[in-house]
VEXBATI-835878 format. One record per residue: x, y, z of N, C-alpha, C in turn; residue in three letters. Coordinates in steps of 0.1 Angstrom, whole numbers, plus 5000, padded with zeros to 4 digits. Layout:
N
XYZXYZXYZALA...
This chain:
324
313573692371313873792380314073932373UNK314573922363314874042353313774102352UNK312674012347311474062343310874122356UNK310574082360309674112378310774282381UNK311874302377312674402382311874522375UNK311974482359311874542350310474602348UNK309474562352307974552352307874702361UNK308474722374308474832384308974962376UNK310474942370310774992363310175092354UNK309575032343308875102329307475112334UNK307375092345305675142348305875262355UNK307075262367307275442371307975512362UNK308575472351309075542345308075642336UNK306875522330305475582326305075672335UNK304475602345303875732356304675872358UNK305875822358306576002357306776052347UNK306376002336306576092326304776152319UNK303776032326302876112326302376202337UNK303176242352302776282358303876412355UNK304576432346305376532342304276632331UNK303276562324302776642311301676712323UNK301176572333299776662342300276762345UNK301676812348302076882356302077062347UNK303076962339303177112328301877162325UNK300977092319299777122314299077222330UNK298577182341298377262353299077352355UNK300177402347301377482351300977622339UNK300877542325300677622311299077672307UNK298277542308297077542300296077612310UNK295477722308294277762318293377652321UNK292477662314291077552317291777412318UNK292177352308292277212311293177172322UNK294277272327295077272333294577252346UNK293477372351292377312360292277182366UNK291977122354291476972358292876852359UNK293876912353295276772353295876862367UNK295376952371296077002386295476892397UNK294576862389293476792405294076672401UNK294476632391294876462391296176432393UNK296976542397298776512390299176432403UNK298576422413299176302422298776172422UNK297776152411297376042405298175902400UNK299175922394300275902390301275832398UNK301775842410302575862418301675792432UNK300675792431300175702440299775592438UNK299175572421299175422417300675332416UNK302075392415303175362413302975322431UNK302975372441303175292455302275202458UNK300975192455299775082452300574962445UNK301274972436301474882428302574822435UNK303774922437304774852435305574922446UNK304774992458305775032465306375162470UNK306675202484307375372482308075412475UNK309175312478310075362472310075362456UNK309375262450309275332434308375482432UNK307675482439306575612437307375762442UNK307875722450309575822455310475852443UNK311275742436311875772428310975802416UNK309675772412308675832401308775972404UNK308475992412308076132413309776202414UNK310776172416312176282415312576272401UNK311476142394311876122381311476262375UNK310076262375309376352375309676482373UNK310376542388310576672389312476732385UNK312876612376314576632374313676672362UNK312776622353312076642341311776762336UNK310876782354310276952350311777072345UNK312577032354313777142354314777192343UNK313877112328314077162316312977272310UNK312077252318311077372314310777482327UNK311377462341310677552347312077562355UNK311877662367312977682373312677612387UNK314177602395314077472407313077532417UNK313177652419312077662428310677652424UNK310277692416308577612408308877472412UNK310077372407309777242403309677202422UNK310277262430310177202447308877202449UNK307777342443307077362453305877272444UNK305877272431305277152421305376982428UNK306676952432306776832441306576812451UNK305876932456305376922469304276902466UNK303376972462301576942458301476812452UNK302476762443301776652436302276532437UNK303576572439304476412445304576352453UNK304976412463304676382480303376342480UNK302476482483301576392482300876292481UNK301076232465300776122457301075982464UNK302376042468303575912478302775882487UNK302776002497301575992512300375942511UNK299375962500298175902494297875782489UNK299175732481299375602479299675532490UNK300875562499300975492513299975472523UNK298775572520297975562533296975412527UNK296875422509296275332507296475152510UNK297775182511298275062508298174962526UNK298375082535298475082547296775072551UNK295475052544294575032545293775132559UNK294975272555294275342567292475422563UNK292175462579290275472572290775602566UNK289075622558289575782551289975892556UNK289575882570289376072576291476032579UNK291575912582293175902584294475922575UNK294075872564294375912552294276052547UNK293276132547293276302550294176322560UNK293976292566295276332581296576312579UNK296876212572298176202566298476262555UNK297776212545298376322537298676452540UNK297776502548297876662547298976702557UNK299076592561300576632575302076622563UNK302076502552302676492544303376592535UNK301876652531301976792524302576912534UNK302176932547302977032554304277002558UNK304876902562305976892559306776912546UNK306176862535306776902526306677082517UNK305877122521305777262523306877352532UNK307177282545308577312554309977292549UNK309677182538310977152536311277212518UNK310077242517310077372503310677522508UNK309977572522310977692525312477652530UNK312677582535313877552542314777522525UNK314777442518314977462504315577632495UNK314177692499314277812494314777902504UNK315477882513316477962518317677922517UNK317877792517318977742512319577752502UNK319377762493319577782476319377922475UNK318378022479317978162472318378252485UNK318278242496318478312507317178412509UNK315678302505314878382506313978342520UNK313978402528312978362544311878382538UNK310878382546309278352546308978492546UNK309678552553309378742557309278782539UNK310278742532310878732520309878732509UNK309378632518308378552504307278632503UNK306778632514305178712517305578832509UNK306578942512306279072506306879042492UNK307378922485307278932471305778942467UNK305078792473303978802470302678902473UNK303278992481302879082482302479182472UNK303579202467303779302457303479252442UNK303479142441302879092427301179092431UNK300679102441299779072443298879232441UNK299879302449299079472445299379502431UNK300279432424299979482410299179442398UNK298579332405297879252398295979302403UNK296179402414295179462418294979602414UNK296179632410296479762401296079762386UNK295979662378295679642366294279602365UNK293279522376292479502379291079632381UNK291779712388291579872388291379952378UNK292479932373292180042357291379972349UNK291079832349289879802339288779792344UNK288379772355287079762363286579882371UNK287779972374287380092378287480042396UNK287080182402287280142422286180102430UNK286480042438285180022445286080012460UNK285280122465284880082481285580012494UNK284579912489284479822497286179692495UNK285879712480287179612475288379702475UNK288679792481289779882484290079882505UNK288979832509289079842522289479672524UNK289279582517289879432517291179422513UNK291579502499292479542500293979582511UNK293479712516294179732525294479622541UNK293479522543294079422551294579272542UNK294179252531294979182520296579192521UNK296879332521298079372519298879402528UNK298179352541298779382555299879312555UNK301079342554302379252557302379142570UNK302179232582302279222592301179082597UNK299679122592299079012592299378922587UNK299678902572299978792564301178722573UNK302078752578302978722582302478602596UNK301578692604301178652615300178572609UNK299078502602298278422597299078332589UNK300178332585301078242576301078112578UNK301278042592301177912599300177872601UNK299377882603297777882604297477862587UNK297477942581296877902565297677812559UNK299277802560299777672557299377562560UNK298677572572298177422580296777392574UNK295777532572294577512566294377452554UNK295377512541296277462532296377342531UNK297277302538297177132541295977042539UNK295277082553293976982552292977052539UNK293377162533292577162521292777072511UNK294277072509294477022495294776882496UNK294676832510294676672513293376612508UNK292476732514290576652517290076682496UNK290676722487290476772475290976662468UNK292876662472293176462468292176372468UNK291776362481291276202483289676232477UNK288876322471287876342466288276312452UNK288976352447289376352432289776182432UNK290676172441291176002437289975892441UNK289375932449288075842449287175782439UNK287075932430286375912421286975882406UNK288775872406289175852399290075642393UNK290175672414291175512413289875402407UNK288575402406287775312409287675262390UNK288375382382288075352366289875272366UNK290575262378291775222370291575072380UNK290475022385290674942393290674882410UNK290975022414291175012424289375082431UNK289675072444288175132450288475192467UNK287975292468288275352480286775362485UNK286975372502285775452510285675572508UNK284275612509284175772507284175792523UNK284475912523284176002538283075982543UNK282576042555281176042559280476182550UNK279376192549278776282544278576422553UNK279176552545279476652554278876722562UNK277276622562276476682569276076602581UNK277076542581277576412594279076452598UNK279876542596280876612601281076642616UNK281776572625281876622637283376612637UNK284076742642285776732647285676662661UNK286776642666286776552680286476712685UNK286276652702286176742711287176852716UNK288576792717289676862715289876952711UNK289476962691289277082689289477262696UNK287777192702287177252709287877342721UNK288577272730288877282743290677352736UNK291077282726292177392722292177512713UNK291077532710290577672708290577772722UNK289677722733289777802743290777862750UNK291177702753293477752759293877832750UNK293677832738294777872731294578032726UNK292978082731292478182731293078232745UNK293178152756293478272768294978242765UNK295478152761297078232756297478342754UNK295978362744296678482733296278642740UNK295078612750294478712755294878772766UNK295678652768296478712789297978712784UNK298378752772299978822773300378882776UNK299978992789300079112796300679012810UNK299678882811300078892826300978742823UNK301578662814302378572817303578602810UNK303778672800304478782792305478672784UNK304878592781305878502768305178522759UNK305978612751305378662733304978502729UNK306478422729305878302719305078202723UNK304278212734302978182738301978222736UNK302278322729300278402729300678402714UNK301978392705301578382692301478212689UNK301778122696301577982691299477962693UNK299478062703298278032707297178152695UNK297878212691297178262677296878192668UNK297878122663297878022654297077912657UNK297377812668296077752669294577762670UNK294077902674292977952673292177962661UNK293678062654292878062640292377942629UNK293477822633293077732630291877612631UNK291577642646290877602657289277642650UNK289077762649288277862642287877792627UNK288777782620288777742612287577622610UNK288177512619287177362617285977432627UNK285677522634284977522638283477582633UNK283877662622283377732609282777602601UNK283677532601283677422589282377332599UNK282477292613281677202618280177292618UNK279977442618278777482620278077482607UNK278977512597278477492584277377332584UNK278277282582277877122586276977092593UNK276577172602275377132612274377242609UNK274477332599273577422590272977362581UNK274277252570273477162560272777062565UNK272676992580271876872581270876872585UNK270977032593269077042596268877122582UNK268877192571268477262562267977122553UNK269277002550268276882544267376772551UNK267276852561266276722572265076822569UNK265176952567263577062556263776992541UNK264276942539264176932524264377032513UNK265577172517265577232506266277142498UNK265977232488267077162476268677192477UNK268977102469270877082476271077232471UNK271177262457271877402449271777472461UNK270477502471270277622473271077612486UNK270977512493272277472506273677492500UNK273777452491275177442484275577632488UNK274677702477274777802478274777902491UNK273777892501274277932514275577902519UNK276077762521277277702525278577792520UNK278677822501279477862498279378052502UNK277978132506277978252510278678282526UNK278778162533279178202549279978172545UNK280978072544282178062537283078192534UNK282378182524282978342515282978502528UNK282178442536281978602542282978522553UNK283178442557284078402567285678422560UNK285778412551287078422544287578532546UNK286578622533286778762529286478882541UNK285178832545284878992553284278912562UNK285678922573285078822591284278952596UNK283178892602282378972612281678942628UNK281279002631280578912646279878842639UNK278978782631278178662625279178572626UNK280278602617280978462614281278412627UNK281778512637282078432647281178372656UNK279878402656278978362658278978192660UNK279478182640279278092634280277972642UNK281578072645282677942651282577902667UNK281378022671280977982686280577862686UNK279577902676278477742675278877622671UNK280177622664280477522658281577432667UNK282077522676282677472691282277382698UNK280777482703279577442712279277292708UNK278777252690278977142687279677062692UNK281277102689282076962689282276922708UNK281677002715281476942727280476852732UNK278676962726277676932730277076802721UNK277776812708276776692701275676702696UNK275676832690273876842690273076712677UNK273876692673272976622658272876492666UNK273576412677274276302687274976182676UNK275876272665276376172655277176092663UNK277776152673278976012684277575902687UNK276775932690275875812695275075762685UNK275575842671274675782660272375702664UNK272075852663270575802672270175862660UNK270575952647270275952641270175862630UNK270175862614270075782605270475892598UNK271775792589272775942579271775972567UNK272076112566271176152553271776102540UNK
């Protein structure tokens, strides 16, 4: 019995002390740091695989009592949110044998909760609200654009991005929406990394469908639209916090909807047979212009990608195709 206790023991204790070096190193080291940022929930999900939540729970507070000799408490919350939690939720979805796209779903709900309970934290301890946060970041952010300036000199165009970059007001208003984007980013980045990582430690996962077999449900769809005349008829039903929940959803809405047109750009572009780089490379140019500098194209882009998640144009729900 001792032994069997003890075995759980010295193997989370390992995983948190090597999910403490991934950490520092993604914290300290530029380049290599890069790469132990993408694995640091690595750690902490083989500990629930093995042996359970609750050890992978206590691995990871192991973890972050660890960091709190080298960093300060608010770094180490928002560090145990990206890598711990997560790791927990990732490990759990494994163990729970849920499919992939579900496991993305969870985790990334995992991670936004624990994102909620990182601000709620940092108002409790610092008395800093989110209004707070944004125009810190704010302001480290124009000065880091200010130093940028004097060595590269001005431009234009990157001075007119600027000025909506630095919009308080927007950032403020887009804040829930990009936490949530956030989320399913850094969920669908997890489960890419651990796929190709659990299979050298033993374990084996399903990959996703291929992105150019991407359909969101229909829903999506239909709560984009509501949630557009929310935002558009606040003149005549006059609840402010109706037409801003319905901002938020939009933009998020928008968001997968961008992501599904893309998707239905790469499947007929490899049903021509370009070559991947050069899809790759388109994919990553609308992207970028959808990010940085939204225009009627891009929205173009989230009309169509709507229109999909209704109309079915590739008929992946009836699978009549054959996956690329």
């Amino acid at each position: 019995m001792k032994e069997t206790a003890a075995r759980p023991l010295v193997e989370s204790a390992l995983m948190a002390a090597i999910g403490a070096v991934l950490i520092l190193l993604s914290f300290y080291v530029p380049v290599i740091g890069m790469v132990a940022g993408l694995v640091c929930p690595v750690p902490f999900a083989l500990v629930v695989m093995r042996h359970g939540v609750r050890w992978g729970l206590l691995s990871s507070v192991v973890t972050a009592l660890s960091l709190l000799l080298f960093l300060d408490i608010l770094t180490v919350v928002a560090l145990w949110v990206v890598s711990g939690l997560t790791g927990v939720a990732f490990g759990y979805a494994i163990i729970s044998e849920f499919t992939p796209s579900r496991t993305v779903l969870f985790t990334a709900v995992a991670f936004l909760l624990g994102i909620v309970a990182a601000f709620l934290s940092l108002y409790f301890i610092s008395g800093i609200t989110p209004a707070k946060f944004v125009e810190q970041m704010m302001d480290a952010f124009a000065k880091s654009l200010e130093i940028s300036e004097k060595l590269l000199g001005s431009n234009p165009q990157m001075e007119e991005l600027t000025k909506v970059m630095l919009s308080k007001e927007l950032a403020l208003q887009v804040l829930p929406s990009a936490i949530l984007m956030a989320s399913v980013f850094q969920a669908y980045l997890n489960f890419e990394v651990m796929r190709r990582v659990l299979p050298r430690l033993g374990h084996s996962l399903e990959p996703l469908p291929p992105f150019s077999r991407w359909i969101f449900p229909d829903y999506v769809a239909f709560a984009a639209i509501l949630s557009f005349i929310a935002a558009v008829t606040v003149d005549y039903h006059r609840i402010l916090l109706l037409s801003q929940a319905g901002q938020q959803v939009f933009v998020l809405a928008s968001f997968f909807g961008m992501l599904e047109a893309v998707s239905v750009m790469v499947f007929y572009l490899m049903r021509f047979g370009l070559p991947r780089f050069f899809i790759g490379f388109i994919c990553l140019f609308v992207v970028t212009q959808y990010i940085l500098l939204p225009s009627g194209l891009t929205q173009l882009f989230v009309i169509f990608g709507m229109m999909d998640m209704l109309m079915d144009f590739r008929h992946l729900r009836f699978e009549l195709f054959e996956e690329l």
